[in-house]
DSSP file (Angstrom, degrees, kcal/mol; ACC not computed):
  #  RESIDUE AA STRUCTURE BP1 BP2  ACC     N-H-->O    O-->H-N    N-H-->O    O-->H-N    TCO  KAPPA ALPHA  PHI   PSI    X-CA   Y-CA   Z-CA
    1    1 A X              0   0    0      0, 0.0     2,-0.2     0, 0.0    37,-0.0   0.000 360.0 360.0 360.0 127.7  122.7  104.9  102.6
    2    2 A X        -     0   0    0     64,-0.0    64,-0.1    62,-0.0    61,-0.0  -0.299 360.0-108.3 -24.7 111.4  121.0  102.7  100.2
    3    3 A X        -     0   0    0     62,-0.5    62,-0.6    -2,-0.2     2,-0.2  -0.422  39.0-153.0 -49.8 171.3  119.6   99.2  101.8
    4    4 A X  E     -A   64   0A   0     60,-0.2     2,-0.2    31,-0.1    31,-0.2  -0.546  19.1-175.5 176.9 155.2  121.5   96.0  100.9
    5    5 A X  E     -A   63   0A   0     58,-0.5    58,-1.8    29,-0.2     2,-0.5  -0.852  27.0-122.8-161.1 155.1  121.0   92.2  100.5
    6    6 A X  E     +A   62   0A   0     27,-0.2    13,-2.6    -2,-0.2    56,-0.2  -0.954  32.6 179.6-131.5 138.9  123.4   89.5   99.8
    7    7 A X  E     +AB  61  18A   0     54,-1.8    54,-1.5    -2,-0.5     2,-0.2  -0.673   8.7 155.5-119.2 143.9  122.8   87.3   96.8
    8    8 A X  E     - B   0  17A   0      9,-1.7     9,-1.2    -2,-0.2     2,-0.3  -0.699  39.9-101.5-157.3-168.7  124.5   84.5   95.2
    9    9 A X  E     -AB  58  16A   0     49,-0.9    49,-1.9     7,-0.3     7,-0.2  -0.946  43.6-105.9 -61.5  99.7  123.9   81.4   92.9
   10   10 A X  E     -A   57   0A   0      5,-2.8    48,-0.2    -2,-0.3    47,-0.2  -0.401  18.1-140.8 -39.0 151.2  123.7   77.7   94.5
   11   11 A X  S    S+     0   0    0     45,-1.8    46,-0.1    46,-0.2    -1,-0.1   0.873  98.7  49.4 -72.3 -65.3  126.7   76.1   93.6
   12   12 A X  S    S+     0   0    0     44,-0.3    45,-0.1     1,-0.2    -2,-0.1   0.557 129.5  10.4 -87.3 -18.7  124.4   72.7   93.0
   13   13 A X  S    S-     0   0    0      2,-0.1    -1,-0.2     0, 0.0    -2,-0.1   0.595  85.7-122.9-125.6 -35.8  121.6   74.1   90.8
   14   14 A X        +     0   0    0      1,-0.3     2,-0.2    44,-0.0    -3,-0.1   0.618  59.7 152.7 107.5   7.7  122.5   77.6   89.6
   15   15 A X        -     0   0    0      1,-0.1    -5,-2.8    -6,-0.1     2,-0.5  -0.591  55.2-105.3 -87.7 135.9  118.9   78.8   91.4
   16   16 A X  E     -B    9   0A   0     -7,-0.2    -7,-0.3    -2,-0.2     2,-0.2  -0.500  47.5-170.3 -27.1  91.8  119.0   82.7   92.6
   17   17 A X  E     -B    8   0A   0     -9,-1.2    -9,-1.7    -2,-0.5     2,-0.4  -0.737  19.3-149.3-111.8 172.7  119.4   82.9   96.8
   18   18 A X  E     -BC   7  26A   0      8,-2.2     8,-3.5    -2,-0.2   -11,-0.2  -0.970  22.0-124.8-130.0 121.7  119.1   85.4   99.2
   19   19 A X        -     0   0    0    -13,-2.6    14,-1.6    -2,-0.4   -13,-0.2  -0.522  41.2-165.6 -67.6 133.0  121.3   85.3  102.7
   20   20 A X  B >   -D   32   0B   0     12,-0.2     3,-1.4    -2,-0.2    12,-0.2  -0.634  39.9 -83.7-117.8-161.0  118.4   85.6  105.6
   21   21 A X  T 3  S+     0   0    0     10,-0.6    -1,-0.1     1,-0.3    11,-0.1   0.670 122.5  60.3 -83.9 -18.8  118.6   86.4  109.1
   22   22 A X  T 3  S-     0   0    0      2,-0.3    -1,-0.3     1,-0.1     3,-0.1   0.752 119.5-101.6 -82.9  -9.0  119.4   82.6  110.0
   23   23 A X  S <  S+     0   0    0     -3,-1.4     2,-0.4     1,-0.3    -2,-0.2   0.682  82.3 128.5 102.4  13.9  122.3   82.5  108.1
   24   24 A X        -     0   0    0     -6,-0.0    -1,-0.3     0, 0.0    -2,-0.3  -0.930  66.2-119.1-143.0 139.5  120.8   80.8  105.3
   25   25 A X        -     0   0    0     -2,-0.4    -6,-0.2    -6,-0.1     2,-0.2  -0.446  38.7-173.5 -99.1 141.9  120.4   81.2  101.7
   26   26 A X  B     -C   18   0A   0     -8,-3.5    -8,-2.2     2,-0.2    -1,-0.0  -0.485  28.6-130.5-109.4 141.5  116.5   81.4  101.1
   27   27 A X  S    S+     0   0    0    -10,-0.3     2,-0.4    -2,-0.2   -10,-0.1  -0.289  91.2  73.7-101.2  66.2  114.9   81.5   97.4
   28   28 A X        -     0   0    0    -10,-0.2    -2,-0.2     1,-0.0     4,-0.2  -0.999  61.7-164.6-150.1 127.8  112.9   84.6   98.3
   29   29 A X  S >  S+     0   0    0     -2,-0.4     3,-1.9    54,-0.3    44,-0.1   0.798  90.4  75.9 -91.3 -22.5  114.6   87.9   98.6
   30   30 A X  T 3  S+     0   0    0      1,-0.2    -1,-0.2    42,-0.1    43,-0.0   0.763 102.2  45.8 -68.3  -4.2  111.3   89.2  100.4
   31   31 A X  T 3  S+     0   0    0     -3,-0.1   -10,-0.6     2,-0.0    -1,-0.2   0.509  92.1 128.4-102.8   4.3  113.0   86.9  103.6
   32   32 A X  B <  S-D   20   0B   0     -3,-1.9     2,-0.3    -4,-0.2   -12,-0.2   0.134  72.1-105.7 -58.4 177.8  116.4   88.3  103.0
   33   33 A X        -     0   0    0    -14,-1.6     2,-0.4   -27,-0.1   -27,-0.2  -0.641  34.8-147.1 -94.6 137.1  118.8   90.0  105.7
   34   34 A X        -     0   0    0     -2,-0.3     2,-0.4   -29,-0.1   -29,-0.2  -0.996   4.2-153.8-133.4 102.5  118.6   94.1  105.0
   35   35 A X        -     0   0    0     -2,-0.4   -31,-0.1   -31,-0.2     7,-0.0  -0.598  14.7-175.0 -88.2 157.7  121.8   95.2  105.9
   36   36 A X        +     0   0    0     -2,-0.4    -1,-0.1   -33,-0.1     0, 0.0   0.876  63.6  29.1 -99.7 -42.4  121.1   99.4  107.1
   37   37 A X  S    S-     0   0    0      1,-0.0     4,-0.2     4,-0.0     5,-0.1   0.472  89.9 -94.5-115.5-121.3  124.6  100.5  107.7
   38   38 A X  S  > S+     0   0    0      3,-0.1     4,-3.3     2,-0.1     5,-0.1   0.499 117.8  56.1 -75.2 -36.1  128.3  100.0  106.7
   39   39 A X  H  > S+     0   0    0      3,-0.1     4,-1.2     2,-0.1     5,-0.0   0.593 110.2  47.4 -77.8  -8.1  129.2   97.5  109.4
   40   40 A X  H >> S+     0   0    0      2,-0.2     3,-1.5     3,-0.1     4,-0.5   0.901 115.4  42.0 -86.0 -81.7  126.3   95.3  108.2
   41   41 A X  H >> S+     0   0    0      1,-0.3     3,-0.9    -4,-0.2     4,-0.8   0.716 117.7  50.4 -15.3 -84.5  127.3   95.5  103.9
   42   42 A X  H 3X S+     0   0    0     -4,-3.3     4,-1.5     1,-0.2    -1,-0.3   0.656 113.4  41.9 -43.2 -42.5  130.8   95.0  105.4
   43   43 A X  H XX S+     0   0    0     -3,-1.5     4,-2.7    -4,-1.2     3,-0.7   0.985 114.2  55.2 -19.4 -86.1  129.1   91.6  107.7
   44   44 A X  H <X S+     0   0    0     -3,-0.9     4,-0.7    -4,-0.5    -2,-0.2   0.778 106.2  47.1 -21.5 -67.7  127.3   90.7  104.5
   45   45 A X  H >X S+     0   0    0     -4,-0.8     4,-0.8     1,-0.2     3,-0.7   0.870 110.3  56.1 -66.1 -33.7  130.9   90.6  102.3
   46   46 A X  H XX S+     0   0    0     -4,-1.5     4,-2.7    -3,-0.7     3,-1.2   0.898 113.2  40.1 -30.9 -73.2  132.5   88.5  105.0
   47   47 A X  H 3< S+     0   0    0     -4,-2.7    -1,-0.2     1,-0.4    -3,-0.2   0.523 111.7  53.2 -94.5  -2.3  129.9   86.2  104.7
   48   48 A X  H <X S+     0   0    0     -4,-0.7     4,-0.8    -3,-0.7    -1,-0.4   0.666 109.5  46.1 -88.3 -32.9  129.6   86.2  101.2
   49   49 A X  H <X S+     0   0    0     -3,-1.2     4,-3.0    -4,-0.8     3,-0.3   0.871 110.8  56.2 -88.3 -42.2  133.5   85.5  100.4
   50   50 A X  H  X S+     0   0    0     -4,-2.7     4,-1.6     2,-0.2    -1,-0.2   0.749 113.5  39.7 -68.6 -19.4  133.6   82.5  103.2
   51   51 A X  H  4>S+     0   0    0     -5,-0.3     5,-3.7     2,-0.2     6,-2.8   0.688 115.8  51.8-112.1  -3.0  130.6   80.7  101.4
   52   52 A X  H >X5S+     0   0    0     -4,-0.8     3,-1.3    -3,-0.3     4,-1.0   0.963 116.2  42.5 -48.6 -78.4  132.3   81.7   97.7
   53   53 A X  H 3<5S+     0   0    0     -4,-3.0    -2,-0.2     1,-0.3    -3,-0.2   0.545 113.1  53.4 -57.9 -27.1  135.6   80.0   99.3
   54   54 A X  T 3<5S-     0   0    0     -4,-1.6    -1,-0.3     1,-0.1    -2,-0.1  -0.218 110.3-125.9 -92.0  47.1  133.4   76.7  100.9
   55   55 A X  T <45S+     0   0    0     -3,-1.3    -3,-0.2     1,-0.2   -44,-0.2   0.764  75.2 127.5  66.1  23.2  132.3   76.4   97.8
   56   56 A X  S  <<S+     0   0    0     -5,-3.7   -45,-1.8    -4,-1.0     2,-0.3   0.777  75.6   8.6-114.2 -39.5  128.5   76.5   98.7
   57   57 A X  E     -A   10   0A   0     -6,-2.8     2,-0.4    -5,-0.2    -1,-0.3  -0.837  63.3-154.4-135.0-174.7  127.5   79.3   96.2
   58   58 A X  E    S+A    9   0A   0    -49,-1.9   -49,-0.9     1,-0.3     3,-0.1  -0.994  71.4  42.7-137.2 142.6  128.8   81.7   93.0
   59   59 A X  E    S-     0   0A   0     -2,-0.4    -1,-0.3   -51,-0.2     2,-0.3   0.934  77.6-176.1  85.8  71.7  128.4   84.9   91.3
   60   60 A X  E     +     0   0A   0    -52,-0.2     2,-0.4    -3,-0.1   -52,-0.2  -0.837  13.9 153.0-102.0 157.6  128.1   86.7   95.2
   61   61 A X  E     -A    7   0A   0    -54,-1.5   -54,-1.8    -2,-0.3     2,-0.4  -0.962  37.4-135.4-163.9 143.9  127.3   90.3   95.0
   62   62 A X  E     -A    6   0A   0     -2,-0.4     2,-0.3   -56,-0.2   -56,-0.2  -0.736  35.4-175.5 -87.3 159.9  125.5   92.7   97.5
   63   63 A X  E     -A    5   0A   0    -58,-1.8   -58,-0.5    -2,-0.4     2,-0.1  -0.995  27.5 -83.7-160.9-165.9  123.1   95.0   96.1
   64   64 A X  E     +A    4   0A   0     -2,-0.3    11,-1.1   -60,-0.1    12,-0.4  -0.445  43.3 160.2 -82.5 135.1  120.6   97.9   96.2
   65   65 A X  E     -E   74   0C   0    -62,-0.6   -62,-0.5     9,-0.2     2,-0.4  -0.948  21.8-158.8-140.7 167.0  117.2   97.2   97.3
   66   66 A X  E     -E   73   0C   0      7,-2.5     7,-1.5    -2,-0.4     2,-0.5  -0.992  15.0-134.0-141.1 150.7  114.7   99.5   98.5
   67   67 A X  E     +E   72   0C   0     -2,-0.4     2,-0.6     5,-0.2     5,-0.2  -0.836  25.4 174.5-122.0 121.7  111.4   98.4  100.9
   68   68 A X  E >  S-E   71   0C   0      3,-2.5     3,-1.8    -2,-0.5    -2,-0.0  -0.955  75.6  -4.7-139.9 127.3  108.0  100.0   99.7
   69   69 A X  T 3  S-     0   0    0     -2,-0.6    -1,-0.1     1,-0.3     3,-0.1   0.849 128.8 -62.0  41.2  39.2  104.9   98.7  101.7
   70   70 A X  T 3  S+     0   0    0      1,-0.2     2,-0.3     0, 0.0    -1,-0.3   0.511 112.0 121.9  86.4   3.1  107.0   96.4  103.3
   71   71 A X  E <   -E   68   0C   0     -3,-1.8    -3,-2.5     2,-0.0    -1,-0.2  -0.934  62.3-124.7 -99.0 122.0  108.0   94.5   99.8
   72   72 A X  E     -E   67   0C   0     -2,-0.3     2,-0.3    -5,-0.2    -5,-0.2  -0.520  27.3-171.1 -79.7 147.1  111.5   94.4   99.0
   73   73 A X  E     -E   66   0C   0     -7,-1.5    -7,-2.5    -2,-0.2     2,-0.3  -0.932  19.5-142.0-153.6 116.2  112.5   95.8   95.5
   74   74 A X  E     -E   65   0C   0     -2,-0.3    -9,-0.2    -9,-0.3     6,-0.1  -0.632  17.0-135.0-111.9 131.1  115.8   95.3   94.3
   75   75 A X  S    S+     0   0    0    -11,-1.1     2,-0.3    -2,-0.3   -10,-0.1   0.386  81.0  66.7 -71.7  -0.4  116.9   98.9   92.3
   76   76 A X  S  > S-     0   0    0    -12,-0.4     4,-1.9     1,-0.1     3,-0.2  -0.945  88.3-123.6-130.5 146.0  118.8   97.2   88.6
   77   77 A X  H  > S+     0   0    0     -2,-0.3     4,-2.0     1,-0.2    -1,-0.1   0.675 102.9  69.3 -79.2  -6.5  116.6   95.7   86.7
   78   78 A X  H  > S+     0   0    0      2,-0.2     4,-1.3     3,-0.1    -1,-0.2   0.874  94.3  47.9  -2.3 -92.9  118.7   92.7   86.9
   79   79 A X  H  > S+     0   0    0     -3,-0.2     4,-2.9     2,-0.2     5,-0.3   0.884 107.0  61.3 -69.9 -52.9  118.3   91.7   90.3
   80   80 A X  H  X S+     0   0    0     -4,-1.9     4,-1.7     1,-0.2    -2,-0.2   0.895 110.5  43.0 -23.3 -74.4  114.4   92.2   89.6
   81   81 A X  H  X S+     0   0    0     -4,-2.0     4,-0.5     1,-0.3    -1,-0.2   0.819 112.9  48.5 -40.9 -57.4  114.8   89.4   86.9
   82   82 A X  H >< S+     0   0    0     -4,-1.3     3,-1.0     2,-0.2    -1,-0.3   0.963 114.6  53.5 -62.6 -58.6  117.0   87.2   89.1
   83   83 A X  H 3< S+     0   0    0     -4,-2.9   -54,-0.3     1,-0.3    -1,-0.2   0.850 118.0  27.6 -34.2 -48.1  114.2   87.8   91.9
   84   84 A X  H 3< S-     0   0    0     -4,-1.7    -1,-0.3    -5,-0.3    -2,-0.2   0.071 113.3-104.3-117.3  37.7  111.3   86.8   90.4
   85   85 A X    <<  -     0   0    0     -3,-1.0    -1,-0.3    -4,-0.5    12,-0.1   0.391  59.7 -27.5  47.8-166.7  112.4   84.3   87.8
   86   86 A X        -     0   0    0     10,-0.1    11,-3.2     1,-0.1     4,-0.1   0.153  45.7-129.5 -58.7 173.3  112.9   84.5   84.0
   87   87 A X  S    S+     0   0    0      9,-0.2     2,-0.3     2,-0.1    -1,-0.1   0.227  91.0  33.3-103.4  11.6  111.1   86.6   81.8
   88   88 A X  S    S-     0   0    0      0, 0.0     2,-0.5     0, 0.0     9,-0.1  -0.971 108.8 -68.2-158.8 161.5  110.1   84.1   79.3
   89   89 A X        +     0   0    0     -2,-0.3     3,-0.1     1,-0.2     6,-0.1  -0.365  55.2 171.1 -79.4 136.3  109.1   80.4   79.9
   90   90 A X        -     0   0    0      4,-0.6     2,-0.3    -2,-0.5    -1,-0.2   0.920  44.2 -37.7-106.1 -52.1  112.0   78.7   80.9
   91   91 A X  S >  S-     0   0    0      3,-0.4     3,-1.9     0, 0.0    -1,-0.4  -0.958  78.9 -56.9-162.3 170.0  111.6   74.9   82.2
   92   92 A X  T 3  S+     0   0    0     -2,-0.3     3,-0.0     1,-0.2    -3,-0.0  -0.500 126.0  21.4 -61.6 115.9  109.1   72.9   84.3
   93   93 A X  T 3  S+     0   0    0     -2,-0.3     2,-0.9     1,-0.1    -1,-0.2   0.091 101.2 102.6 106.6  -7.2  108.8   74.6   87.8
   94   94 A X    <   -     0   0    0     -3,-1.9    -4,-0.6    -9,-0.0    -3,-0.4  -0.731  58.2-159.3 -87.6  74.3  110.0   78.1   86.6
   95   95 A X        -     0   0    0     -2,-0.9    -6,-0.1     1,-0.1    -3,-0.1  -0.553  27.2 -95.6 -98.0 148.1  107.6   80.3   86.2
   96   96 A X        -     0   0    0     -2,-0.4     2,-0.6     1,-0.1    -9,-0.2   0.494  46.7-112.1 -21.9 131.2  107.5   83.2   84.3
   97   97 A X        -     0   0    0    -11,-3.2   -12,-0.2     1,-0.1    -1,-0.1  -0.707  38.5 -98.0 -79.9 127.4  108.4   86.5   86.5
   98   98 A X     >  -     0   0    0     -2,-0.6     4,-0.6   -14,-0.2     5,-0.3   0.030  22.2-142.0   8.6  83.4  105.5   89.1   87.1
   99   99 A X  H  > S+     0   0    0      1,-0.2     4,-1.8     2,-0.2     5,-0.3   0.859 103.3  63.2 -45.4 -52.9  105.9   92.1   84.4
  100  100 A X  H  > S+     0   0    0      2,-0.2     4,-2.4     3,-0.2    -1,-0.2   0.954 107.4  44.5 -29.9 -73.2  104.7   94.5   87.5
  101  101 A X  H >4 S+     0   0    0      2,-0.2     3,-4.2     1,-0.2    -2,-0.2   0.876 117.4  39.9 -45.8 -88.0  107.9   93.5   89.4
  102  102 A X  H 3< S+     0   0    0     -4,-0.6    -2,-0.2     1,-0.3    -1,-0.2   0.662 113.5  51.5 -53.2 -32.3  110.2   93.7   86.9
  103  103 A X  H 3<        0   0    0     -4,-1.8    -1,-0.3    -5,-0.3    -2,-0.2   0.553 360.0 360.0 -59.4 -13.1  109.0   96.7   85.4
  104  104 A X    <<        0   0    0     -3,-4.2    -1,-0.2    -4,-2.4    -2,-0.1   0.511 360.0 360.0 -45.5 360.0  108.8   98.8   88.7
């Protein structure tokens, strides 16, 4: 089985988060929660549809990540993007995402 994370959108800003082990969404995916097995994913949607429904984030989604030297690396080039912020300058406090990352 593929590792896992679950990932969402603030509701209040729109910013990229990562669920971590406290139960709280982080904006670093390298502190996320790695679910290993089925009964973790299946955790993971649980907790992802209850913070849909209170409203707290959007746009929830597990996905595929894989861990190489202890760095988390999310498999679609997507989630890369989403990780490490935009790919072009975007506003004051955003900076531009790492061409290494995303290209991996």
């Amino acid at each position: 089985m593929v590792d896992k994370v679950l990932t969402a959108n603030r509701l209040t800003d729109g910013i990229s988060v990562w669920l971590d082990a406290n139960g709280q969404w982080s904006t670093s995916l390298q502190g996320a929660l790695v679910a290993r097995h089925p009964e973790a994913v299946a955790a993971l949607e649980a907790i992802g549809k209850r913070a849909y429904a209170e409203n707290k984030v959007v746009d929830v989604n597990v996905i595929d990540v894989q861990e190489t030297e202890g760095v988390l690396w999310p498999l679609r080039l997507r989630e890369r993007i989403r990780a490490e912020g935009p790919t072009m300058e975007y506003a004051p406090g955003y900076p531009i995402a790492d061409p290494k990352f995303i290209d991996a």
